[in-house]
Structures are given as structure tokens and as C-alpha cells.
C-alpha positions in Angstrom: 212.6 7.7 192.9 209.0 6.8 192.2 208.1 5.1 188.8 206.5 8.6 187.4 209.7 10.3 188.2 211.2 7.9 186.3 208.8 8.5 183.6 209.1 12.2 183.4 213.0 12.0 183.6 213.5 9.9 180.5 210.7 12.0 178.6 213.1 14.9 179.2 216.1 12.7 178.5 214.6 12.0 174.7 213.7 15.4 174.3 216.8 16.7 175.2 218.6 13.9 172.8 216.5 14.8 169.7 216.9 18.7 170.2 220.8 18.0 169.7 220.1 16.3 166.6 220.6 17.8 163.3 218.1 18.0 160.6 219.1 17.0 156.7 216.9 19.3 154.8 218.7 22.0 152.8 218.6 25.7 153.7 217.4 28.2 150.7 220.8 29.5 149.5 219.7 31.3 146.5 217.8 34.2 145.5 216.7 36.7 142.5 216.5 40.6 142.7 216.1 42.9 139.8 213.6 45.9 138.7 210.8 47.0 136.8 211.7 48.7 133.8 210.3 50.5 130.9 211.2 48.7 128.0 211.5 52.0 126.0 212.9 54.1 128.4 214.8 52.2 130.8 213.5 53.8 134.0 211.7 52.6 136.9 208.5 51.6 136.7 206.2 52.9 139.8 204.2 50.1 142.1 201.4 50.0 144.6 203.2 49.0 148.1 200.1 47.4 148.6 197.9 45.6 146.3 200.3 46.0 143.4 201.9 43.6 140.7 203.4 40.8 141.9 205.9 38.1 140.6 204.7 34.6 140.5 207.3 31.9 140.3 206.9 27.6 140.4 209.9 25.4 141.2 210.5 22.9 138.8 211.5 19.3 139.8 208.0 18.6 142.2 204.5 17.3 141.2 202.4 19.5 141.7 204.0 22.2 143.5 202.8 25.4 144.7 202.5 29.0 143.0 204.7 31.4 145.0 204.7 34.7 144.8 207.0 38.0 145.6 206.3 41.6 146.3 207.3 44.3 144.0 208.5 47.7 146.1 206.6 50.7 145.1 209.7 52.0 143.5 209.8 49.0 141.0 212.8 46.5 142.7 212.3 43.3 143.9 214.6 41.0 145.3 213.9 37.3 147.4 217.1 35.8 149.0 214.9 32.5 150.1 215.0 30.4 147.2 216.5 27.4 146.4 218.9 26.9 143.4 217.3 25.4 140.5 215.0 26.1 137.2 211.8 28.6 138.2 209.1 29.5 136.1 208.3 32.7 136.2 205.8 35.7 135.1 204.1 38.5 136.5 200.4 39.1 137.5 197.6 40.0 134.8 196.3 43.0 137.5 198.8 45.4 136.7 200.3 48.6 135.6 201.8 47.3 132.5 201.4 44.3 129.9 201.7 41.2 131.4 205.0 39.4 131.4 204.2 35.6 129.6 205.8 33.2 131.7 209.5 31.9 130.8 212.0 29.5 132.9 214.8 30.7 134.2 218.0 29.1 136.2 218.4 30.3 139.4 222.2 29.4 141.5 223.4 31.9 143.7 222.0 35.1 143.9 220.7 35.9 139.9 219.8 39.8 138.9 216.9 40.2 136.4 215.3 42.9 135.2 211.5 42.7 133.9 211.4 45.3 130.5 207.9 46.1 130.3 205.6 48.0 128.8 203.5 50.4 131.2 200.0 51.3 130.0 200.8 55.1 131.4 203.7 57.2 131.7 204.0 60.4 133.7 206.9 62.8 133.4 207.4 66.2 134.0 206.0 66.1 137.4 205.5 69.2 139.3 203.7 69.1 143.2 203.9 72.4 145.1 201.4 74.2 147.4 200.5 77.3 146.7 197.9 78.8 149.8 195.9 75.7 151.1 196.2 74.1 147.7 198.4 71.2 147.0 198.9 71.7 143.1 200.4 68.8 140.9 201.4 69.5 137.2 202.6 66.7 134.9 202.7 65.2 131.3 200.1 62.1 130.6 201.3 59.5 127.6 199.6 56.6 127.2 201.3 53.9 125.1 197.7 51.9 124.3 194.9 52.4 122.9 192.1 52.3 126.0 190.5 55.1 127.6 192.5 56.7 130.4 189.6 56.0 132.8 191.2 58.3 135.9 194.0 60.4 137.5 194.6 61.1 140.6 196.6 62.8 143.9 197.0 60.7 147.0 198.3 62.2 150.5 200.2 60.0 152.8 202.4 60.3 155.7 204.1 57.6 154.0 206.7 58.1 151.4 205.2 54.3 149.9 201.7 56.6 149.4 199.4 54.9 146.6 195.8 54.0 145.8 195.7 51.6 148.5 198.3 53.5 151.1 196.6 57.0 151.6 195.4 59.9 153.8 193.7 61.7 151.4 192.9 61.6 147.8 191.7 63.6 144.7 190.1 61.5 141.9 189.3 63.2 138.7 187.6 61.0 135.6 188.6 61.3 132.4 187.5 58.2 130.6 189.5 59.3 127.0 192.3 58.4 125.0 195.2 60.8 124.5 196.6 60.6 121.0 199.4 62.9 122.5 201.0 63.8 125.9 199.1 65.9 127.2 199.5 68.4 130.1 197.3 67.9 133.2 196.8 69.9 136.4 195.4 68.6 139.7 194.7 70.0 142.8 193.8 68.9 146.5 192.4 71.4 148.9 194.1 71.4 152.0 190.6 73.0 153.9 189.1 69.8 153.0 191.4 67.1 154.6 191.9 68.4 158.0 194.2 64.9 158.6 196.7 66.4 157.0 197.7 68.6 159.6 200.3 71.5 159.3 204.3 70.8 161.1 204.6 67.3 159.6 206.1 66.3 156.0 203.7 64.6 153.8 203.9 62.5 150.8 202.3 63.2 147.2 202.1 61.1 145.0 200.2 61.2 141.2 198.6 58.7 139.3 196.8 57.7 136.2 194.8 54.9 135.5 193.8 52.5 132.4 190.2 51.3 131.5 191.6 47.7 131.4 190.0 45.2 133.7 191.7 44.8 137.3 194.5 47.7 136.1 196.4 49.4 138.8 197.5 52.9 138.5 200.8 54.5 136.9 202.7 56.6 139.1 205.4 59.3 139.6 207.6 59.0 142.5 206.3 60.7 145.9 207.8 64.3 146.4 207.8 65.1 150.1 206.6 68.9 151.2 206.5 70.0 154.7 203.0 71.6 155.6 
């Protein structure tokens, strides 16, 4: 055996030795999951799949260490099993749908359920999306729970069921720029002759939305209601 087959053989030999070996860092073996929730009335508050508010979270116990960050479903649940147990600090983005959650610490050992109760700048209830013709109608109730201008609402058209301002086929913006005193009752409609993508034999997801004139706001939703065109 030549000297750089010798060479080549213990190469592979240490190789070989060191993939065996085991390493001594610790695997995450915690987590947090929870939801969104109106602080008044205890139900889900609606997200952006995309683009929407996100949970920001520091592990105590390092100099310096980095801001992480998890993903809030557009249904208003989180949940991150990759985390190690220990004391977090924790609060949610200023570019949101509701007032900003101040930051607060939190022990974290195991898998730990908490639930964010917020305040959402918008609500929508009574929601009502139907097509009637080669309209797509939506009716609904609008209470705001600040005092800013309501600067938009809206109906977006997905083939998603996670359909948003940032996740959409189609869309129907109307400005409003007021402040509602009162729930108010609000129609919106989306004419089917004028989105030819969303074509007929398929289900589609609508979705409304309202939005505050606060700086880097995201828009309140409803939940999505499918209907077949």
C-alpha cells in the first residue's frame, strides 16, 4: 500500500471515529403554546398568516443573547415545542391588531400553556358572506374599542382557508377613515365579473376585515367562511 493510501485510509479512519462520538449539548425539551384572546370576551382573536403579530421572546442566563421570535396562526394559537427550559422574556410586536403586550418574564419547564388577553383595536361579529348572482356579499357588525379613525374595511378572496391582507386572490378595499361611537352595521361586496381568477367549480375562502388608523396596524378579522363557486 502506497503512502497516500495510507493517508486516505486514516483520514477515513478519524472520520469514521468522530461520527460515532456523541455530542454534550442539550436538546430543547421545552416549549409554550397558548392563544390570542379578547380580554373582554374571551374569543379568538383573528391573525395575518403572513405578516401578522408575532411573539418575541429573550432567554435569560446569556450576555447578550438574541431576540427570537414565534409565529402566531391566523386563527390566534401559537405554540413552539423548541425551547429550552428556563426564565424567557416575553412580549408581542407593536405592528399589530391589538394593544401591545409590555414585556413580562415567565418560567418555562416542560411544555407551559399561556394565553395572551388582549385588547383588539376592532371587533367583527355577526358576520354574514353569501353570493347572491355574481356578487359575493358580506354583512357584519363593526365595534371599535379606541378612539382612532377606522381607516379601512375590506373582503379578501383566497383559495386558501389562511386568506388575509397579505394571502389573497382578490380584494375589495373600502375607506372609511371615521370613528364609530357605536357598532355599526356594514355591507360589502365583491363582483365576481371582475376577478376572473376566481374561477367557478372550486371552493374559495372569504374572509372580512377592518382596519385601525394606528401606525404599522394590521387588520381585524372574522374567520374565513368557505363557498363553493
Amino acid at each position: 500500500m502506497n503512502r497516500m493510501n495510507l493517508i486516505i485510509l486514516s483520514a477515513l479512519s478519524a472520520i469514521g471515529v468522530c461520527s460515532c462520538e456523541l455530542d454534550n449539548y442539550d436538546y430543547p425539551d421545552s416549549g409554550i403554546y397558548g392563544r390570542i384572546l379578547d380580554a373582554e370576551t374571551g374569543e379568538l382573536v383573528q391573525q395575518d398568516i403572513i405578516e401578522g403579530t408575532k411573539i418575541y421572546f429573550v432567554e435569560h442566563g446569556y450576555d447578550n443573547p438574541p431576540v427570537q421570535k414565534m409565529v402566531i396562526k391566523n386563527n390566534g394559537e401559537y405554540r413552539n415545542t423548541l425551547m429550552f427550559a428556563g426564565t424567557y422574556t416575553m412580549h408581542t410586536s407593536t405592528d399589530s391588531n391589538f394593544a401591545p403586550v409590555e414585556p413580562f418574564e415567565i418560567k418555562i419547564d416542560g411544555l407551559v400553556r399561556h394565553d395572551f388577553k388582549v385588547m383588539p383595536f376592532i371587533r367583527l361579529n355577526n358576520v354574514r358572506i353569501y353570493r347572491t348572482g355574481n356578487k359575493i356579499k358580506a354583512n357584519f357588525t363593526l365595534s371599535q374599542t379606541g378612539y382612532d379613525n377606522v381607516s379601512s374595511m375590506a373582503l379578501f378572496a383566497s383559495s386558501q382557508p389562511v386568506v388575509g391582507a397579505y394571502l389573497n386572490d382578490a380584494q375589495v378595499i373600502v375607506p372609511l377613515g371615521q370613528y364609530y361611537s357605536e357598532p355599526t352595521a356594514m355591507e360589502i361586496e365583491l363582483d365576481l365579473t371582475d376577478y376572473p381568477v376566481l374561477k367557478s367549480g372550486r371552493t374559495w375562502y372569504f374572509r372580512v376585515g377592518a382596519l385601525i388608523s394606528i401606525g404599522g396596524a394590521k387588520y381585524n378579522y372574522a374567520q374565513a367562511v368557505p363557498i363553493e363557486l
